[in-house]
Structures are given as C-alpha cells and as structure tokens.
C-alpha positions in Angstrom: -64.2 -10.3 -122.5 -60.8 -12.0 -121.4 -59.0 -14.7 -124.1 -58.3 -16.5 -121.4 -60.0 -19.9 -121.0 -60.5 -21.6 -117.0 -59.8 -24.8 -118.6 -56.3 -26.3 -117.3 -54.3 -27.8 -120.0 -56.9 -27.9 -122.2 -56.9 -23.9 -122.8 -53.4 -24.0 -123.9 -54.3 -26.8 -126.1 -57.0 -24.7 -127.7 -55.0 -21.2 -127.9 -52.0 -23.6 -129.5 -54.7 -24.8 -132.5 -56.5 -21.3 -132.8 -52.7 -20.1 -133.7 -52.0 -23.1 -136.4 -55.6 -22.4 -137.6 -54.6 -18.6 -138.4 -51.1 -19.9 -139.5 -49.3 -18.5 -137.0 -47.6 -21.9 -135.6 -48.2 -25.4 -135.4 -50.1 -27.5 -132.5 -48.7 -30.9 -131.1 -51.1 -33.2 -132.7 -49.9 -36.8 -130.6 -49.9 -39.2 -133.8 -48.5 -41.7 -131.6 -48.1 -44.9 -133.4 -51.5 -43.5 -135.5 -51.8 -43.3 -139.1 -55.4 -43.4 -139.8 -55.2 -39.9 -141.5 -52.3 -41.1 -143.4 -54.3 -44.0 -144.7 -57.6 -42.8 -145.5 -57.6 -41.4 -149.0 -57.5 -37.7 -148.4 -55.8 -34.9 -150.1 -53.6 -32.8 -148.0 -53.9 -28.8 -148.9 -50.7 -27.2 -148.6 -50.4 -23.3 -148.6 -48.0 -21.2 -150.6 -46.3 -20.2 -146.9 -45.6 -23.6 -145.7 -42.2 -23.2 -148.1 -40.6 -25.5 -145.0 -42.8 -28.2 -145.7 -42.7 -28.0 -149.8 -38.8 -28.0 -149.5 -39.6 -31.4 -148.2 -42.0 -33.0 -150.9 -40.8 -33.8 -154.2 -43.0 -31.9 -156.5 -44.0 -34.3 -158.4 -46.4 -35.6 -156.0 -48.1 -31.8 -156.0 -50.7 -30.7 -157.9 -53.1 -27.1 -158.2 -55.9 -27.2 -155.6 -58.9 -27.1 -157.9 -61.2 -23.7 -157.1 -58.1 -21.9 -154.6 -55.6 -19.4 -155.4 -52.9 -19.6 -157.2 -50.2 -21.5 -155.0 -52.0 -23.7 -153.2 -51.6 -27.6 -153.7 -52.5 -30.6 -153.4 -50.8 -33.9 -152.1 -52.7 -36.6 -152.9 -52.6 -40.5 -152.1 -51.2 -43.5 -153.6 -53.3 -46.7 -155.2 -53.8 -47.9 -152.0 -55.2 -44.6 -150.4 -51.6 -44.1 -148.3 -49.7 -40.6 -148.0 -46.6 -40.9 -150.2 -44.9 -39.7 -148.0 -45.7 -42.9 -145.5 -43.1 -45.1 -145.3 -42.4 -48.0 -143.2 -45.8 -47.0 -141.9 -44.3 -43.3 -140.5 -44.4 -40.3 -141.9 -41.2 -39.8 -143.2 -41.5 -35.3 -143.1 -42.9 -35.6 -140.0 -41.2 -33.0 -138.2 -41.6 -30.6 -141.8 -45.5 -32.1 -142.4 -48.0 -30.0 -143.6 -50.3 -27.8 -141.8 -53.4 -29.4 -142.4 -51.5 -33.1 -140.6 -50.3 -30.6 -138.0 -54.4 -29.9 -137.5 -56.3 -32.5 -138.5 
C-alpha cells in the first residue's frame, strides 16, 4: 500500500501534519486574524526538543506537566484565560510557538 494520498492539496496537508504529529516539522496552521485557541483557557504541552520554542518563553511562565516525563512543561493561561504570550491580541513567538499551536 502506497503513502500517497489522490487527494490534491489536501494530501500534502495531511503528510505535512502526520510529520509535526511525529515531531519531525511543523504544519502551516492559517491563524489568520484567529485567536480562539489563544483565548480559551488551555495549557499548552511543550516537549523537551522544542529547545527553539523554550528559548522564547520566559520560564517563569513554565511549569512540570503533571503525569509526563521529566522535561515536559506546561504553559498555562493568564486570569482571563489568554496565552501570555498574546499580546496586542497576536501571538508575540509566533514564528518560535510551540508544537501543540503549530497542531492544534
């Protein structure tokens, strides 16, 4: 059986998130002018390889992931269930963001 999908764009879409799903790239998720996931009180998992995207969020703002290995954190939300790293309603690492924003 062939990896390759008959599905026009849509097939490179999917071979593009099957990679950032195994960590082996990001996908092009079009935000747009979007925040919803930005603004929906959700912890962000960050993995101990994404050293890029650490490099770009202070560290205060990371804490342990509860129940996952050692190395894996946590970004979590501020009082009014925003990113902290939202501002003037963009993210401001967007180009460095983490893997699960890249998925989501």
């Amino acid at each position: 059986m062939s990896d390759a999908l008959p599905a026009g764009p849509f097939a490179a879409w999917l071979t593009e998130l099957r990679g950032a799903l195994d960590a082996e790239g990001g996908t092009d998720v079009p935000c747009g002018e979007c925040t919803a996931c930005c603004t929906s009180s959700q912890f962000v998992h960050i993995a101990p390889d994404e050293t890029d995207t650490l490099a770009h969020i202070p560290s205060a703002l990371l804490f342990p992931a509860p129940l996952a290995p050692k190395g894996h954190l946590l970004l979590g939300y501020d009082e009014h269930g925003r990113c902290p790293m939202l501002v003037d309603n963009r993210c401001s690492i967007y180009a460095h963001r983490p893997r699960t924003c890249r998925t989501y």
